[in-house]
N, C-alpha and C positions, 0 to 999 in steps of 0.2 A: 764363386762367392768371394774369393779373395780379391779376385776381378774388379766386383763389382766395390769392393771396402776400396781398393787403391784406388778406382774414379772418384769416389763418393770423396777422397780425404785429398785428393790432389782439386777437387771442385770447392772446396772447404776453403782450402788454402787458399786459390787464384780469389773466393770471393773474401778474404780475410785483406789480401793482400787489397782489391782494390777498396775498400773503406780505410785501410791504413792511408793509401795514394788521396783516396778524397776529403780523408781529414784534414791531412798535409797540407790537403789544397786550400782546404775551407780557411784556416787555421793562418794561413799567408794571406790569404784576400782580407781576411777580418782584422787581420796585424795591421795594415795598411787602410782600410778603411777608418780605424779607431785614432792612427794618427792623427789622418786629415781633419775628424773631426775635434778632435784636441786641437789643432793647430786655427786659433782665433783669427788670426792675420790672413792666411788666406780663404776664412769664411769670409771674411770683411772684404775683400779683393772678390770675393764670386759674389757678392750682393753689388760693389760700389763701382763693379766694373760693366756691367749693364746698362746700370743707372748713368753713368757718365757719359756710355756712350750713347744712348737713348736720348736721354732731354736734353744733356747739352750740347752733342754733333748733330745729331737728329733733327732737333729743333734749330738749331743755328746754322745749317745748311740747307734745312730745308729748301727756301725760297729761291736757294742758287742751285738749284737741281734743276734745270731746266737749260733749252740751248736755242740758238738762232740760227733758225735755217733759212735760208733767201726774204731775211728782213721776218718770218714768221716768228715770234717766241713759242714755245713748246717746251713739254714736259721729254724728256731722252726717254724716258718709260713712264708708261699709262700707271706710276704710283708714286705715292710721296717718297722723301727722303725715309723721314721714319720708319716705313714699310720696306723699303727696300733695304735698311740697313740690318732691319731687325733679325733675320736668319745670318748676318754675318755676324751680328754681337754675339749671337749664339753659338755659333763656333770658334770667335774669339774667346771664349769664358772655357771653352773644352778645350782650344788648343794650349792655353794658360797652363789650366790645369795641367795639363796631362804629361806636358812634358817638365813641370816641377814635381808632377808627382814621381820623379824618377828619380831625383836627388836622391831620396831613401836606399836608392842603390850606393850610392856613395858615402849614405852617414852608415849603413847597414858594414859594408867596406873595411869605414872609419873607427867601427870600435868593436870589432872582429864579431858580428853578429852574423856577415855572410859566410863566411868561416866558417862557425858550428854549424850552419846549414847544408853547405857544400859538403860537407861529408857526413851527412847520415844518409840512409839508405836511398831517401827518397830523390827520384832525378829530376837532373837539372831542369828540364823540359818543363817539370810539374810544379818548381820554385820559382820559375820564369812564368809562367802562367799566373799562377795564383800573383804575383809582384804585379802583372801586368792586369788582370781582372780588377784586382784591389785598388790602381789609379782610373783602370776606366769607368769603374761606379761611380768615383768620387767624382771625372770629371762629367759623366754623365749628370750628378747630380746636382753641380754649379750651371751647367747647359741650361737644365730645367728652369733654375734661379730665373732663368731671361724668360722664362715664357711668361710668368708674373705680370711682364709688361706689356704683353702683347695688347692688352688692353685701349694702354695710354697709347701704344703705337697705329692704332686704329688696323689692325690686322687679326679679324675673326677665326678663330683659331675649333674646329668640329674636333670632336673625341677621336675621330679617326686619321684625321691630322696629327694627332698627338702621338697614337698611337706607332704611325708608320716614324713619323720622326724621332721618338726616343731610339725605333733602330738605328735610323739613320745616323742619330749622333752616339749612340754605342758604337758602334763600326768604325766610326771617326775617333770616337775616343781611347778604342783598342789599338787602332792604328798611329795615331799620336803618342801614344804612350811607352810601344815598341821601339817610336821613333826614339822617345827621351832616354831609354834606356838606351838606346845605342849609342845614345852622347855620354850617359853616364857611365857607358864603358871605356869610354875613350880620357872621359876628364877626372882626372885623381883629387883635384878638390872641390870645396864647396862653391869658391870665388868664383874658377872658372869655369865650374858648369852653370852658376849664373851669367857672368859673360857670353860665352860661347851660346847659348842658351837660349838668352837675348837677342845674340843675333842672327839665330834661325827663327825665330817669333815672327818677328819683327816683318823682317823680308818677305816671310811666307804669306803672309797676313794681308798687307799692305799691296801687295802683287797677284792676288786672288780675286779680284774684281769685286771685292770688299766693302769698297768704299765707294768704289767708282765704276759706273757700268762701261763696257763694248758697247754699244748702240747696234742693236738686234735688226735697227731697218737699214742698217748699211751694209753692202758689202765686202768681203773680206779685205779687195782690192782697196776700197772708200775707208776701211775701218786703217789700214794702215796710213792711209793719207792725212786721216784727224789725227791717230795718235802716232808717236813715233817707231817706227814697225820694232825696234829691239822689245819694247814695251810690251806691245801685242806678243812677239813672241814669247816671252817669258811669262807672260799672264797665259799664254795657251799651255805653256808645259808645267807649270807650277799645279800639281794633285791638285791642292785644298782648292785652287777655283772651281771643280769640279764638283767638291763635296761643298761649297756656299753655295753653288748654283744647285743643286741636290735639293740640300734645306731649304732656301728659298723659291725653289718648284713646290716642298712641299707644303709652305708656309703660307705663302702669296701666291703661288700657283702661276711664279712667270720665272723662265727659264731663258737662258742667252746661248747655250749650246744643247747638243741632242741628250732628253731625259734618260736615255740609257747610261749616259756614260759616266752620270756622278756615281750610281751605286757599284759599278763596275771597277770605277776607279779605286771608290774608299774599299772597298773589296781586296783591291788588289794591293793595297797602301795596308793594309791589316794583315795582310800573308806574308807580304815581301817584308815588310818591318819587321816582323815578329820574327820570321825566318832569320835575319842576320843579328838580330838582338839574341836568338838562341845558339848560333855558332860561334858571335862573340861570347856571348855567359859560359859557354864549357869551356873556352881557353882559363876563367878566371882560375 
């Protein structure tokens, strides 16, 4: 009988204990979700940064999207500029996101609010997470912003499209987000986690086959003979080409490398980030 009282009160506990852990959790993701949406400025940066890139790159390059091959003009890919930018604006709006949603680690820092956190019962693992869940909604939810336009981009967009893709840019936006926190462990103010910040964006983005396609009917040999092979190379090892070409397999449904390897990649851009964002946050 007393047996059975001591499991009965030690099962009590462990499940006391984890509502305690998932309040905690809850309670950080919603701290962080309620900022973003107080913060005007960058609701206006997830509506105007779609928009910009949409109609006026979209539209303003469209007509030079195309190449000359033995005197033939030709489209590089069987689809317009708009179409083909449209899965990269969308993870330009997450990548934005996600890694300013990280700054909170540094104003949090700045005016000892990680402090009283760090030391209450609850572990670091479950402050790191809920920190980390609470930017990948928001960036997941400026992502969405862009589908708005799939319209005007002339890219037909099925329920099940949508469906597979908000995973797709959840897993990017986790894995983004880990990244940002790893900078905001590193940068002690606000300045230079915008700089520094800046210019991991930046790079990442613009070298991600983003903007500008590999040509799919060349081969690897051909492809470095168009472009300059450091080019190619860096575009082949840079993640996020993996997870644009992901999106935009799911979006348009045309892909420059094999469809395995985005969700593998952002897969593994969400464990491996997260992982060193967590062994950084216990030194804090």
């Amino acid at each position: 009988m007393s047996m059975i009282t001591a499991d009965g009160e030690e099962e009590s506990e462990n499940i006391a204990l984890v509502r305690v852990v998932l309040g905690g959790l809850y309670a950080i993701w919603l701290r962080e979700v309620k900022r973003a949406i107080r913060d005007r400025g960058q609701l206006f940066g997830g509506f105007s940064r779609p928009i910009l890139w949409v109609v006026i790159m979209g539209v303003g390059l469209n007509p030079y999207f195309r190449g000359e091959v033995y005197g033939e003009v030709r489209f590089v890919v069987p689809y317009t500029y708009l179409q083909f930018i449209f899965p990269a604006v969308i993870a330009l709006n997450i990548l934005y996101t996600s890694v300013q949603a990280a700054v909170s680690v540094i104003w949090d820092r700045e005016f000892g609010f990680l402090r009283e956190v760090l030391v209450s019962p609850m572990p670091r693992s479950v402050i790191l997470l809920g920190k980390v869940l609470g930017g990948a909604t928001v960036a997941l939810f400026h992502g969405s912003l862009a589908l708005v336009l799939s319209y005007f981009a002339d890219v037909p967009i099925s329920p099940g499209d949508i469906l597979s893709g908000l995973g797709l840019m959840f897993l990017l936006a986790f894995g983004l987000t880990s990244l940002g926190v790893i900078i905001a462990n590193r940068i002690r103010s606000f300045e230079g986690f915008g700089v520094f910040s800046n210019a991991v964006i930046l790079p990442l983005y613009f070298t991600s086959s983003s903007v500008f396609p590999l040509d799919p009917a060349l081969t690897s040999a051909q492809t470095r003979v168009v472009y300059p092979e450091w080019l190619v190379r860096v575009v082949e090892l840079n993640p996020l080409t993996y997870a644009v070409d992901a999106l935009r397999g799911n979006f348009i449904h045309f892909y420059q490398f094999d469809p395995r390897l985005g969700p593998l990649v952002m897969a593994a851009m969400a464990v491996g980030f997260f992982t060193i964002a967590l062994i950084e946050f216990r030194r804090n």
